[in-house]
VEXBA-197572 format. One record per residue (C-alpha): residue in one letter; x, y, z. Coordinates in pm, whole numbers, plus 50000, padded with zeros to 5 digits. Each point is the difference from the previous one (the first is absolute). Layout:
N
AXYZ/...
This chain:
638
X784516597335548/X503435017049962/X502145008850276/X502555029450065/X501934993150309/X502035030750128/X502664990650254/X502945028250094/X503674997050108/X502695021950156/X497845017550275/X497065007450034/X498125031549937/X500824999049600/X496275006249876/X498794963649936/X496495010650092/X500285028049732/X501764975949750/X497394977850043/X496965024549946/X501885014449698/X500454967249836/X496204995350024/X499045033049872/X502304986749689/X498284969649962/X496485022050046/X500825022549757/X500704965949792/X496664995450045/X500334971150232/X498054997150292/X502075001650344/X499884992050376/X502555002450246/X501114979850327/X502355008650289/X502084976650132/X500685012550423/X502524975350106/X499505012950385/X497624978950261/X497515023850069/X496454993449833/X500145033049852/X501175031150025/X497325015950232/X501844998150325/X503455011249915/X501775035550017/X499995023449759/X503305010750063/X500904960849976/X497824993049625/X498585029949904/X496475007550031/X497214975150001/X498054997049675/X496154991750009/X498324979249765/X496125001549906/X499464962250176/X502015015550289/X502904986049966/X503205020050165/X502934992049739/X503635010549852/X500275034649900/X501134988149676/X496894986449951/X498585035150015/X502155007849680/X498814970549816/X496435015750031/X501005032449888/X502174989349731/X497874971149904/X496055018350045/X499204966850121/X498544989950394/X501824967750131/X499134986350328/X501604985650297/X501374968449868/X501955016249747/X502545010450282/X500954968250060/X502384996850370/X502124968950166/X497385006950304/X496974994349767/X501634970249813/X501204979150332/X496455010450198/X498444984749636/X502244965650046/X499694994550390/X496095006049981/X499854972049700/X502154981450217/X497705003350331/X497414991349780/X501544964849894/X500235009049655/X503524986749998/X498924967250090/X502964997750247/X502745010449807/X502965018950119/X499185033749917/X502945016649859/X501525032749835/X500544974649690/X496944995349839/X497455013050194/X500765033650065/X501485006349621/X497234977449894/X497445025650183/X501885030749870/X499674985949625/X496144993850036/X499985030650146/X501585021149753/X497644979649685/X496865005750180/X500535038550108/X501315005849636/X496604986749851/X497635027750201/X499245028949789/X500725034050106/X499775020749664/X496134999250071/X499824979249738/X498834960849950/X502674975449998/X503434995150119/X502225023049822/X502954992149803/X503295008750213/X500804997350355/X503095022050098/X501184986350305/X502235022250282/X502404977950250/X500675025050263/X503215004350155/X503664990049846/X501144963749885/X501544981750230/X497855011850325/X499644968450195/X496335010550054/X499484997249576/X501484967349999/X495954978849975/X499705026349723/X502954998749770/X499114964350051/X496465001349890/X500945022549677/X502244977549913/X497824968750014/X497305019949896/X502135016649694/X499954955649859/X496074996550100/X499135023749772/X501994995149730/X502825016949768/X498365030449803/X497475006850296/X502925012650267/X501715029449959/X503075015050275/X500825039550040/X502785000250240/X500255035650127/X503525009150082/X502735028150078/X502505013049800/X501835028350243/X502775025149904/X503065004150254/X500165037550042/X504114991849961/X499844981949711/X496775011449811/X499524963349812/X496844980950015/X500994969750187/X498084969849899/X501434972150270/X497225006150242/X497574989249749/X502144973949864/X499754988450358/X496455003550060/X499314981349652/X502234970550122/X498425000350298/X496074993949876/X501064977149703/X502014976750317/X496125002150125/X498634985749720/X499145029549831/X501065014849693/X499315036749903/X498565008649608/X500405040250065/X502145020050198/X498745033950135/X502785014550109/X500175032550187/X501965030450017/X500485033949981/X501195002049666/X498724979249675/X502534968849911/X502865003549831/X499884973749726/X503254979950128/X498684997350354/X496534987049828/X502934975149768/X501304987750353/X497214995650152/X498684978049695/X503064979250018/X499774996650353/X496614994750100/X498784976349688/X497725027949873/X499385015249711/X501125037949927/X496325005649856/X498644986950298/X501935025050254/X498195029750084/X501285033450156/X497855010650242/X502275033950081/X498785032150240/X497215022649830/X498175030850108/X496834980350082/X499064961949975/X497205011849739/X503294992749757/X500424960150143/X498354988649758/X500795025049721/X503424984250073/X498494961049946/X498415008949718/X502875023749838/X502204969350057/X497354977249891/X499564977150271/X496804987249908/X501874985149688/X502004973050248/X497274999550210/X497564988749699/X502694978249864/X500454977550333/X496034997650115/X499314991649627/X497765024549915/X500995013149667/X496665002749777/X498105009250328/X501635030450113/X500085031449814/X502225026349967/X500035026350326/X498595033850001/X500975022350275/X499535036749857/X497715008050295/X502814987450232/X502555024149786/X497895032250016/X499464995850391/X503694990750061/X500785031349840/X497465026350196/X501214986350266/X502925012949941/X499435031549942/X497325009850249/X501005033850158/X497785017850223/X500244979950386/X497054996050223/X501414989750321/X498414971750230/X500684999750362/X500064958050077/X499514998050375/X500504970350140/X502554975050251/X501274976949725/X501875030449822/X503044989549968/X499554973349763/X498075009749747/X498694965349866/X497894999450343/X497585020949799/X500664987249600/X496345003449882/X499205036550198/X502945012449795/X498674978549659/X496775019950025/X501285033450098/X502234993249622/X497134988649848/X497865028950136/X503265027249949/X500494990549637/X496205006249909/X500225034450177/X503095005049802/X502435008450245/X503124983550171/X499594985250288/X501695011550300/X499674972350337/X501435017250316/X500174977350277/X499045008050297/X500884974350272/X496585006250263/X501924998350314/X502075030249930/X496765019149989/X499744996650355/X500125016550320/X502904977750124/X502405004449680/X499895039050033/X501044990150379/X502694974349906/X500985009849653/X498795038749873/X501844998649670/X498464968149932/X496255013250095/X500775033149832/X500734981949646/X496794980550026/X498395025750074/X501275019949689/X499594970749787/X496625001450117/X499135034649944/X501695001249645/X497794971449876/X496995004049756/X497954971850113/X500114977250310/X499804961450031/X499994979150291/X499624962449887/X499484969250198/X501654985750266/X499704981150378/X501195006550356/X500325029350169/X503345014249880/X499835029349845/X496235008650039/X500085035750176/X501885012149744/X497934988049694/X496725014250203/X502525033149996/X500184995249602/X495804997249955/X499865029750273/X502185023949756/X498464988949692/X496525005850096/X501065032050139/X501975011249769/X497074988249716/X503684977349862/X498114973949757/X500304965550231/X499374962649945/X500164971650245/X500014968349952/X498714974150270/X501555009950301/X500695035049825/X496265002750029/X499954989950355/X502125023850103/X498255026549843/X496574990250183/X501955002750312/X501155039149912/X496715010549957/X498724984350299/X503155018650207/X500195029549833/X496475010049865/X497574978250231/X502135009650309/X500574965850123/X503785000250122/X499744960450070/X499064986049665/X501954975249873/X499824961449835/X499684975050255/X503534988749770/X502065022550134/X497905007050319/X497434965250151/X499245022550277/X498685030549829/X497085017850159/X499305013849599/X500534973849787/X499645011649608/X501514970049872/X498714964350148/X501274966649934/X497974980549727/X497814976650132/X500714971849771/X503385005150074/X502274971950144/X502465021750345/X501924961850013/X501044989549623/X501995030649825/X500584981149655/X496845000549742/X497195014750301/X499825034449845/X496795014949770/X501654990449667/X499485001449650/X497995018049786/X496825010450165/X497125027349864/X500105035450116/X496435016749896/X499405034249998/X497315021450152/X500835034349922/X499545008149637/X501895029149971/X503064992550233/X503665002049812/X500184965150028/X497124988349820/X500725027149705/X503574986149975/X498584963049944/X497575014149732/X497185006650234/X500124961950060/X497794982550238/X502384982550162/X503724987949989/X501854964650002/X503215004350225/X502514980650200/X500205002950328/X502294990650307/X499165008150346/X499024991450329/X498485031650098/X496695020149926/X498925036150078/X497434994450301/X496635002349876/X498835015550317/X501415029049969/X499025007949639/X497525028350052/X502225018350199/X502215003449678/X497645005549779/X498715027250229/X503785015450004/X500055000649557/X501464964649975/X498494983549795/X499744960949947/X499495000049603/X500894966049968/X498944966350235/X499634964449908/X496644979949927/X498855000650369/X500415035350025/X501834996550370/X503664999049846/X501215032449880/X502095001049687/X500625030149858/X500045038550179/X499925033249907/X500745033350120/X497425022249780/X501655032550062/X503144993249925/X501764995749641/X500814964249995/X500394983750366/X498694961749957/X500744970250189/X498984961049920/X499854968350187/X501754980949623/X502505002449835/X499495014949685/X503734991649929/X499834967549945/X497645002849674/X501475027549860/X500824987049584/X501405012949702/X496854995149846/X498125019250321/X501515028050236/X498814997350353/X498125030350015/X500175009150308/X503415003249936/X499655017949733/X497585023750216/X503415005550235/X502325004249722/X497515028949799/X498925016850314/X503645001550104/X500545017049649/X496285020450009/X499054984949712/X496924980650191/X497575019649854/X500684989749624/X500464960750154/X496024985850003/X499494997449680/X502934977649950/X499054974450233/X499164961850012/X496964995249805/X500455024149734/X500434978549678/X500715035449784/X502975026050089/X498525036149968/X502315028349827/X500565016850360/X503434986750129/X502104997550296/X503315018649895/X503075007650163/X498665036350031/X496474987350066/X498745021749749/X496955000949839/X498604985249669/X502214981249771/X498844988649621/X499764963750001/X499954978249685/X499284959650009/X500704972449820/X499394964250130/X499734977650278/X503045004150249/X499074967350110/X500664981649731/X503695012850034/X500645004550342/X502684972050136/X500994995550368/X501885023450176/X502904997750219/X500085024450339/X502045029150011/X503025003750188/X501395019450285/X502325016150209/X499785005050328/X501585033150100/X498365033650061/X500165013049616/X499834964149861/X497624996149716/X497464973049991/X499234987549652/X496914982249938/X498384974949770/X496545021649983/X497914969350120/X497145014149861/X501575026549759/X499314998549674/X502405018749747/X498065026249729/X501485028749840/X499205038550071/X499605030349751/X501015027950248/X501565034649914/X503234990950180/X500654971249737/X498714965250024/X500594976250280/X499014969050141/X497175003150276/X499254967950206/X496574997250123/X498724976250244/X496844981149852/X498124966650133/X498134985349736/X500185001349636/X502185029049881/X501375014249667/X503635010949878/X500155031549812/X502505015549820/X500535038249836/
């Protein structure tokens, strides 16, 4: 096994997550096999009871584990499913040593910091690194490692440690160090200044660590003197420092490792000349480049409490890319923070309620994703109230489909009072119920989590023709409240209908408004699975109903294993001339996720998880069209 480790300097906030995912989707494209590990150097057992607005949002594994954000991005860089030991935390490594220790294992040692808990964190580390997550037999070939946080955080101290130590167990030419690091530009003096790496490099190496690669960021590419100074500086070679400067979207990361051929030093240290072949990113190239030129918008109303930091809701934007770029438009995210939709703000603050308001009105589709507590709530049952009025297409997700159960029940079933016994235990109309497997002492870990199967019993429901008129779905799930089964038939009696429920038939899943263009809600989160290989489609249902083009969208859906010459375009048009050649899966490399700006008219690039590039013979000229196909699928080119 070969190792990557991926530490960062400076502050924090540089992209090592990104770095890291880039470097494997170099090393893929090598034709090496990759996994990944996070490295969380806080106390907490995971990630599942901490803020959004502190960590960004909580990502879902299939074995239900509730990880690093950044692990999130090594699955959708990386195609691969990891599981909950490859975030590895300081809580989960100490709560390892003191039950061994309870246990007598120690044999009545002193337990201490030195060995045991860097002894635990190696064997941790070589046994995580050995599962497969490729879907494939075997370990695979290189484990890129992320140490969260910045050298020299007294909380990474048993870390650095470990790597070091661990950097001699397993031998030269099996070790390799990327240091990511900044190189910033005074506004006064407009030079690259290289002492804060210098700094940051002297720093690790007084750890016991020594870096191969530097991965330096900034907003420009390196001058070659600064790379000179660095060299002399830092002890490493000017081959082996990378620029890692600003670019329109992180589709072009690693474009930029492979331009700069970073796979060459990476090759050369983990000794695997003769193995590794030379990378092929052409797929990576052409997607980096529509994404750039996408024009038409199709605007996305995100309503939700965690809105002002947009990391609280990574993979809902990922998949809204992923589903945008297949539609071929730009993506347009308005936030709309869900308190401002409310009665109180046009009380306390009008201008404030007036421009949510707007924001809402403007958008093309609606989304309310997932959240907890009662913050916030009246205004995102506001947002499913217009949308299903208004026939605006709408998706929840989890507690966005909650809230939309509780709509209907006020607003179409005439029952003022309903509510989720969440935001209301007293309830005389209680649409929403507490699970009963549920645990109302232990927050951490008690949730229904993990990937669970949704079946579904209504053949002809948007849903089921988005997943290729599929049986039934595999998704992840977090959540510690159900739609009440009670109350069922009195939806279904109003035209909501339960399309989706789970194998005992009592837990609903999916609904459905049948009358309306495109108003869905789900109990998963789609999110979490969506690939570059495979689109979430109900995303993709938002994204072309949003854009009318959901019509054309069935036949492009998850079990089709042949694209047909009807094609989404920008104009949604109708028939296009197709012509094949090949298997796009015998070229198709990892992708990287778009990027994206926040403000009102930013534009969201994505990686077209799912989107597979082919050209078009149209009588406006040829262009690329990006369709979004599950299954086998061919390339084809005028």
């Amino acid at each position: 096994m070969k190792y990557v480790v991926v530490t960062g300097g400076v502050v924090s906030g540089l992209g090592k997550g990104v770095t890291a995912s880039s470097i494997g989707v170099v090393l893929k494209a090598c034709g090496l096999r990759v996994t990944s590990i996070k490295i969380d150097p806080y106390l907490n057992t995971d990630a599942g009871t901490m803020s959004p607005f502190e960590h960004g949002e909580v990502f879902v594994l299939d074995d239900g584990g509730e990880v690093d954000l950044d692990l999130g991005n090594y699955e959708r860089f990386l195609d691969i499913k990891l599981t909950r030991d490859n975030n590895i935390t300081t809580g989960k490594i100490y709560q390892y040593v003191i039950n061994k220790e309870r246990k007598g294992d120690y044999l009545g040692k002193t337990v201490q910091v030195v060995p045991h808990i860097t002894d635990a964190i190696q064997e941790w580390i070589e046994r995580v690194a050995m599962i497969p997550v490729d879907g494939k037999e075997g370990p695979a070939d290189v484990c890129v490692i992320e140490l969260g946080g910045t050298i020299g955080d007294i909380e990474s101290m048993p870390f650095i440690e470990a790597l070091g130590q661990f950097s001699y167990r397993v031998g030269p030419g099996n070790f390799c160090l990327v240091h990511v690091s900044l190189v910033p530009v005074l506004n006064t003096v407009g030079e690259q200044k290289t002492k804060p790496t210098q700094h940051s490099v002297r720093g690790l190496r007084a750890l016991g660590l020594t870096p191969n690669i530097l991965a330096c960021r900034s907003a420009k590419p390196l001058e070659e003197n600064v790379k000179e100074k660095l060299s002399q500086f830092c002890h490493v070679p000017v081959s082996n420092i990378i620029t890692l400067h600003d670019v329109t979207n992180i589709w072009h990361i690693p474009l930029l490792l492979m331009e700069q051929r970073a796979h060459e030093p990476l090759i050369k240290v983990l000794k695997l000349k003769g193995f590794a072949k030379e990378p092929m990113l052409e797929e990576w190239m052409r997607r980096a480049e529509i994404c750039d030129t996408l024009q038409d918008p199709v605007r996305i109303a995100m309503v939700g409490k965690y809105t002002g930091f947009a990391d609280s809701y990574l993979s809902v934007l990922k998949a809204l890319l992923h589903a945008s770029v297949a539609c071929q438009r730009k993506l347009v995210v308005d936030w709309v923070a869900s308190p401002d939709l409310e009665k109180h703000t046009e009380v306390e603050a009008p201008e404030v309620h007036k421009k949510a308001w707007d924001l809402l009105k403007a958008a093309d589709g609606i989304l309310v994703p997932g959240g907890f507590g009662d913050r916030g709530v009246e205004g995102k049952i506001l947002a499913a109230k217009y949308a299903r009025e208004h026939k605006v297409p709408y998706l929840g997700i989890c507690l966005g489909m909650q809230i939309a159960v509780i709509e209907i029940a006020r607003s179409v079933l005439n029952l003022p009072d309903a509510n989720s016994t969440e935001f209301n235990p007293d309830t005389t109309t209680p649409c929403v119920i507490f699970m009963p497997e549920g645990s109302k002492t232990h927050m951490g870990g008690t949730m229904r989590l993990g990937s669970r199967r949704t079946y579904f019993n209504v053949p002809n429901c948007k849903a089921a023709k988005l997943h290729g008129n599929a049986s039934f779905v595999d998704e992840r799930h977090r959540h510690r409240y159900e739609v009440n089964p009670e109350m069922v038939p009195e939806f279904e009696k109003a035209g909501l209908a339960f399309v989706g429920q789970d194998e005992t038939g009592k837990r609903m899943e999916i609904i459905e408004l049948a009358d309306h263009p495109y108003f869905i809600g789900v109990q998963f989160h789609p999110e979490f699975k969506s690939r570059p290989g495979k689109t979430s489609a109900l995303f993709l249902g938002l994204i072309a109903a949003s854009c009318r083009q959901l019509d054309s969208l069935p036949r492009h859906t998850l079990h089709c294993d042949n694209l047909t010459s009807r094609s989404i375009s920008n104009s949604g048009s109708g028939a296009t001339k197709a012509y094949w050649h090949g298997n796009l899966k015998k070229h198709t490399k990892s992708l990287a996720n778009g990027n994206f700006h926040s403000n009102g008219n930013g534009v969201h690039h994505s990686n077209g998880n799912g989107v597979h590039a082919w050209r078009l013979e149209r009588s406006t000229g040829i262009v690329f069209l990006w369709l979004c196909c599950f299954g086998h699928v061919n390339i084809c080119s005028c």
